[in-house]
C-alpha positions as CSV (number, residue, x, y, z in Angstrom):
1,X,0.0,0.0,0.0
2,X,2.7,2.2,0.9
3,X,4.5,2.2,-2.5
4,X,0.9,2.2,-4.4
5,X,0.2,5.9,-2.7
6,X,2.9,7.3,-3.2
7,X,2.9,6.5,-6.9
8,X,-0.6,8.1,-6.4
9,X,1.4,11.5,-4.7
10,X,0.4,11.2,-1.2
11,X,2.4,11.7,1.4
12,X,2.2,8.1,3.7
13,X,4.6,7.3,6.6
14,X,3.9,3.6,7.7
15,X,4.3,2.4,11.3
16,X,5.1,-1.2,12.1
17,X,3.0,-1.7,15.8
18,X,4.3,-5.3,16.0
19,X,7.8,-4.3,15.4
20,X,6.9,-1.9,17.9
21,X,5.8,-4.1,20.7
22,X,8.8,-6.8,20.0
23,X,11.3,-3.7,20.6
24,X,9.8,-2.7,23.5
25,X,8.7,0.7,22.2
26,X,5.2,0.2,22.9
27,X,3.3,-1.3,26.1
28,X,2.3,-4.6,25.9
29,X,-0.9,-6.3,28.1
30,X,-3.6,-4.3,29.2
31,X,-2.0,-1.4,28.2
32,X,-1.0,-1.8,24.6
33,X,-4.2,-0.1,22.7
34,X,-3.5,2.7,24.4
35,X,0.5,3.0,24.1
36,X,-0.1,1.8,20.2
37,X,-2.4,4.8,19.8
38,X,0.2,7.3,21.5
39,X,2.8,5.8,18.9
40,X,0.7,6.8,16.1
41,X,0.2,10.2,17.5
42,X,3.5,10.8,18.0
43,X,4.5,10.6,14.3
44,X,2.6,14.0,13.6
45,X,-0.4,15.5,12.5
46,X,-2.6,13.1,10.1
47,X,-5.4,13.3,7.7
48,X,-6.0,9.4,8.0
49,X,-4.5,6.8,9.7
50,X,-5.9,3.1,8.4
51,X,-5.1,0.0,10.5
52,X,-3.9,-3.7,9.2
53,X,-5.8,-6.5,10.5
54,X,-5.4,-10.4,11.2
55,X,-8.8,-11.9,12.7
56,X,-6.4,-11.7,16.1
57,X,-6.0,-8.1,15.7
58,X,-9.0,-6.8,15.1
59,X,-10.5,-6.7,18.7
60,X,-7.2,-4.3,19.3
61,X,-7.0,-2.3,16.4
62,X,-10.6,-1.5,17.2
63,X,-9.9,-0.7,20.5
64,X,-6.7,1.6,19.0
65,X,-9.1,3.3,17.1
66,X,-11.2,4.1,19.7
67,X,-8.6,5.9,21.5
68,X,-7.2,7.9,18.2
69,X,-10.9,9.1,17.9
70,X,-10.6,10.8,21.4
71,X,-7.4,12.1,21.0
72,X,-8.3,13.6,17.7
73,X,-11.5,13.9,16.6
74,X,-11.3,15.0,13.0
75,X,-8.8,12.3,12.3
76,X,-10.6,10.0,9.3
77,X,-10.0,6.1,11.0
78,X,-10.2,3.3,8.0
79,X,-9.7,-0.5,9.2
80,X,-8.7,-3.1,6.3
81,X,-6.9,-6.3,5.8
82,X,-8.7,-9.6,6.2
83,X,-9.7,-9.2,9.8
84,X,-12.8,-7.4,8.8
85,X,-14.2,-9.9,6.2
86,X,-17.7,-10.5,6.8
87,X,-17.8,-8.2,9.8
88,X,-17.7,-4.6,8.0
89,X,-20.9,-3.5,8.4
90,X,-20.8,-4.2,11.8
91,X,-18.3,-2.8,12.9
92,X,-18.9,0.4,11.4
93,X,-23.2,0.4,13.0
94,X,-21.6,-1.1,16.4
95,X,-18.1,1.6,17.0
96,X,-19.2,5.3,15.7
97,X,-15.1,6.5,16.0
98,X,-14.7,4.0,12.6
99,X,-15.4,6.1,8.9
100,X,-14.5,3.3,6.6
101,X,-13.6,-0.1,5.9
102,X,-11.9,-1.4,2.8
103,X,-12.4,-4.5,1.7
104,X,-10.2,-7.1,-0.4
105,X,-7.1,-5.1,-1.8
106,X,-6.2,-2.1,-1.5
107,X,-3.7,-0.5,-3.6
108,X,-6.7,1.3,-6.0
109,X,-9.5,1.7,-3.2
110,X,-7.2,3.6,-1.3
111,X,-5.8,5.7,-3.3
112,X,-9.2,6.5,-4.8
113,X,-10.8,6.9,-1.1
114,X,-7.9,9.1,-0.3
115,X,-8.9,11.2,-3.1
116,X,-12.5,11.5,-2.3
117,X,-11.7,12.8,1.1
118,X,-8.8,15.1,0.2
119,X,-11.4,17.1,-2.5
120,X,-14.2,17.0,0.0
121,X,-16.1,14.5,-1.4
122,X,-17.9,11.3,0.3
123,X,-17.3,8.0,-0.9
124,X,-20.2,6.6,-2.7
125,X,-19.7,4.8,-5.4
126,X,-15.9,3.8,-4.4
127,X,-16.1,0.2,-4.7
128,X,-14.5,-2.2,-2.1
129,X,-15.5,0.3,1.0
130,X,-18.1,0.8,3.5
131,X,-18.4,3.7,5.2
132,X,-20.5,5.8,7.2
133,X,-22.7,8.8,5.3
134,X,-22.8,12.3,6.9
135,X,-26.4,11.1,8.7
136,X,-24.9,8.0,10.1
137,X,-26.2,5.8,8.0
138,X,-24.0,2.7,6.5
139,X,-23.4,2.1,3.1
140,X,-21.7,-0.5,1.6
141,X,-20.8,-0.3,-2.2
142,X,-19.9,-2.8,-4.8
143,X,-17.5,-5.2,-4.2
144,X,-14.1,-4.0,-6.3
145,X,-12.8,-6.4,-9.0
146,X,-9.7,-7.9,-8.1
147,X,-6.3,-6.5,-9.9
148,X,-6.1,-8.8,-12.9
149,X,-2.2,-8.2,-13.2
150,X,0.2,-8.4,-10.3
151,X,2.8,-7.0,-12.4
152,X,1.0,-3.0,-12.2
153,X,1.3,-3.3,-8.6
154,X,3.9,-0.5,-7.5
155,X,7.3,-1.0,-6.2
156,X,7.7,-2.0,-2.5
157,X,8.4,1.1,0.0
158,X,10.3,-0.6,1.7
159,X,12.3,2.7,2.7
160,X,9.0,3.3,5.1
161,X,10.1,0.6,7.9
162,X,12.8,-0.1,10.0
163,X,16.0,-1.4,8.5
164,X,15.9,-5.3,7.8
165,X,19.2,-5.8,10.6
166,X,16.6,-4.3,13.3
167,X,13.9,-6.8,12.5
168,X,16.7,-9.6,13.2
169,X,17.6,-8.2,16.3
170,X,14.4,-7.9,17.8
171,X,13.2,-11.6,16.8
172,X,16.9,-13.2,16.9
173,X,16.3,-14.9,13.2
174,X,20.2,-14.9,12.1
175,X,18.7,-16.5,8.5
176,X,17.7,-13.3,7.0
177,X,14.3,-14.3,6.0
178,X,12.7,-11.6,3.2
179,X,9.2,-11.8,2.2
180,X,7.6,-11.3,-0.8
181,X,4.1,-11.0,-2.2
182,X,4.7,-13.7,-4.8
183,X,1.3,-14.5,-5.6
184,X,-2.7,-14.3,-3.8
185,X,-5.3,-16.5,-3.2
186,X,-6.5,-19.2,-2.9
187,X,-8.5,-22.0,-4.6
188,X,-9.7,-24.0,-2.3
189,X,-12.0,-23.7,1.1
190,X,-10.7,-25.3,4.1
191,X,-13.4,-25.1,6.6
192,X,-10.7,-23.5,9.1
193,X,-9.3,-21.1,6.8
194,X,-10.4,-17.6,5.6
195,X,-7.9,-17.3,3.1
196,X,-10.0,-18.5,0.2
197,X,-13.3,-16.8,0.9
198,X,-11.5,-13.5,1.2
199,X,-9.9,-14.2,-2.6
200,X,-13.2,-15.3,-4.0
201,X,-12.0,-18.9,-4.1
202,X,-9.2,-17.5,-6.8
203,X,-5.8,-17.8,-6.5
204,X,-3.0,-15.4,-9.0
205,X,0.3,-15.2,-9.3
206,X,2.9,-12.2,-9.7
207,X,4.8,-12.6,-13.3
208,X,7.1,-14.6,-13.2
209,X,9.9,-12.3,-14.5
210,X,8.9,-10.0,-12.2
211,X,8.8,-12.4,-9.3
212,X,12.4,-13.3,-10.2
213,X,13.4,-9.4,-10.2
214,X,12.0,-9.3,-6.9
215,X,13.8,-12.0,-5.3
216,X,17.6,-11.0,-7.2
217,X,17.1,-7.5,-5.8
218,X,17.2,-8.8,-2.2
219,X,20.8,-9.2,-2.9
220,X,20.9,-5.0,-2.5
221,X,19.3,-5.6,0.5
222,X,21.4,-5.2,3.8
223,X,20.5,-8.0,6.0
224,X,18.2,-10.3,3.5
225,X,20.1,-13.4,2.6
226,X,16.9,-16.0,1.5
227,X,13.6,-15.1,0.3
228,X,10.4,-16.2,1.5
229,X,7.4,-16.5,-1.5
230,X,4.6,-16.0,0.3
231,X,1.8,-17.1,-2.0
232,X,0.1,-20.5,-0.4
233,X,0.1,-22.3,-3.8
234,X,3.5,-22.3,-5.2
235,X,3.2,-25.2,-8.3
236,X,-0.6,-24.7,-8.3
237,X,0.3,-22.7,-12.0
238,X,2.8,-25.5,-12.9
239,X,4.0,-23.5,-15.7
240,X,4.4,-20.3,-13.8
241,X,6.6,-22.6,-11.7
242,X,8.8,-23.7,-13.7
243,X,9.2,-20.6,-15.8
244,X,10.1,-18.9,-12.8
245,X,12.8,-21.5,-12.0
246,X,14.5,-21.7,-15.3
247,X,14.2,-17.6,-15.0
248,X,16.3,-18.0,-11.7
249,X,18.8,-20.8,-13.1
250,X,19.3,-18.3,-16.4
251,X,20.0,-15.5,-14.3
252,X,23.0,-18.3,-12.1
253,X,20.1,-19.4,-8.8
254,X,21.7,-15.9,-7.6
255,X,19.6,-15.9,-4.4
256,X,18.2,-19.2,-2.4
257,X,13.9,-18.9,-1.9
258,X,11.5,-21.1,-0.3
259,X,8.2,-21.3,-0.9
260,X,4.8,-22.8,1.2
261,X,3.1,-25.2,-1.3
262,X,0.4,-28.6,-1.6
263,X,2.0,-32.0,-1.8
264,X,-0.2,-32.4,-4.9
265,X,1.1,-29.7,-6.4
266,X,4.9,-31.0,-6.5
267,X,6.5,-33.9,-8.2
268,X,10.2,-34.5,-8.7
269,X,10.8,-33.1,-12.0
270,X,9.4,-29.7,-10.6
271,X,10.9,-29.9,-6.9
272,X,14.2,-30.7,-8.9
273,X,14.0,-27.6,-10.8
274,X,13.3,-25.6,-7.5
275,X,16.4,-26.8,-6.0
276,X,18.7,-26.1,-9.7
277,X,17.1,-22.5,-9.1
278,X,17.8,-22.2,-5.6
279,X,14.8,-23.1,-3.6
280,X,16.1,-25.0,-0.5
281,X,12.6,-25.7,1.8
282,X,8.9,-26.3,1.1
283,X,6.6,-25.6,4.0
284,X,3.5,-28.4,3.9
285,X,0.8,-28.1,5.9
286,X,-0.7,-31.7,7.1
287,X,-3.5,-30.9,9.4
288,X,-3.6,-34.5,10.2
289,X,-3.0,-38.0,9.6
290,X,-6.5,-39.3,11.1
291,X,-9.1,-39.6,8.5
292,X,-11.6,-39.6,11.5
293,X,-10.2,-35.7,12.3
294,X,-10.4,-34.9,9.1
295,X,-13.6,-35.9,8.3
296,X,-14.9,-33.7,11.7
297,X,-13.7,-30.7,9.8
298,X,-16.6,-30.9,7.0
């Protein structure tokens, strides 16, 4: 989001709260809503400040909110990220310091709700967001379309967080482990997972040229020394796959990857073409061996 507004030509500081809270610079316990709010305050005078959220975050970040609202009452308070899924609406009718959700991604809603509010205008007919009208009332507008080509997406900012050697400090990881938004999605819809309701059951990938440019310009990086594909699915778009591995072995496997993946997505031809290209681990997830456990998850 960062680098998509400021391609847009707003000005956008970004603040890490969890990076925050592991380096001791905010509270933690019954005290961290308020110390997290106090750290955004700090920064300097906002038009908007929008909060991240996991499903594990949201009850916090609401309660964050809360106290940014009484601190500063013309601040405009946005929540997004998959935490609010299904829950929008509510949240908006049920806590009256929220203006806006955004739902699904974000790189054109906010940049477009952004614009709204900076010309004095109200957000109807932005799709992806609900929000709350001038007389209360909530509205929710169209879903937006999801992006169609991971390769527009901007640049990562990555000059808004802390350097890469503070991260390793705070969580002691000596490995150097880099993520990157290699695809989104997902296909499938495991009755414990959110994942693929909140991609519309679909699942994309970022070009794989693009992917590998991503992943050889961690060697710039100070700090980064592997690179962790974040997309669930990697081998899902066998092709994709492998034309991202023979990308890496033309460029010399510069820079070793992992990846999370299905068993039924790999096979040895493929997982020995990962390895030529520099992948070194696959993360599986098994939620169990009992067929019986299984089953109770229908």
């Amino acid at each position: 989001l960062g680098g998509s507004l400021e391609r847009a030509g707003f000005e956008v500081e970004l603040e890490d709260l969890a990076y925050r809270l592991g380096s001791g610079e905010v509270e933690g316990s019954d005290e961290l809503a308020s110390s997290c709010a106090e750290r955004l305050l700090a920064r300097g005078e906002f038009d908007v400040i929008g909060l991240s959220t996991m499903g594990a975050t949201l009850p916090v970040s609401v309660a964050i909110a809360e106290y940014l609202r009484a601190a500063a009452p013309e601040l405009r308070i946005v929540l997004g990220g998959p935490g609010i899924t299904g829950v929008d609406e509510a949240l908006l009718e049920r806590f009256p310091w929220l203006d806006a959700c955004v739902r699904g991604e974000g790189e054109v809603t906010v940049p477009e709700l952004l614009g709204r509010w900076r010309d004095g205008e109200d957000l109807e007919g932005v799709a992806g967001v609900t929000w709350r009208d001038a007389e209360g009332v909530v509205r929710r507008e169209a879903d937006r379309e999801q992006l169609k080509d991971l390769g527009e997406l901007a640049p990562y900012a990555r000059h808004l967080l802390p350097p890469l050697s503070d991260y390793k400090r705070i969580t002691g990881e000596a490995d150097g482990l880099t993520p990157i938004d290699s695809g989104r999605g997902c296909a499938y819809d495991c009755s414990f997972c959110t994942i693929g309701r909140f991609w519309s059951r679909r699942s994309r990938t970022l070009p794989y040229e693009r992917l590998a440019d991503e992943v050889c310009e961690l060697k710039d990086l100070e700090g980064a020394r592997n690179a962790y594909l974040c997309h669930d699915l990697f081998g899902a778009d066998r092709e994709h796959a492998m034309a991202f591995c023979e990308e890496m072995i033309r460029r010399g496997s510069p820079f070793p990857w992992e990846v999370r993946a299905r068993l039924d997505h790999l096979d040895d031809e493929l997982l020995e073409k990962m390895s030529a290209a520099g992948g070194y681990r696959v993360l599986f997830g098994v939620e169990s061996a009992d067929a019986e456990v299984l089953e109770s998850c229908d």
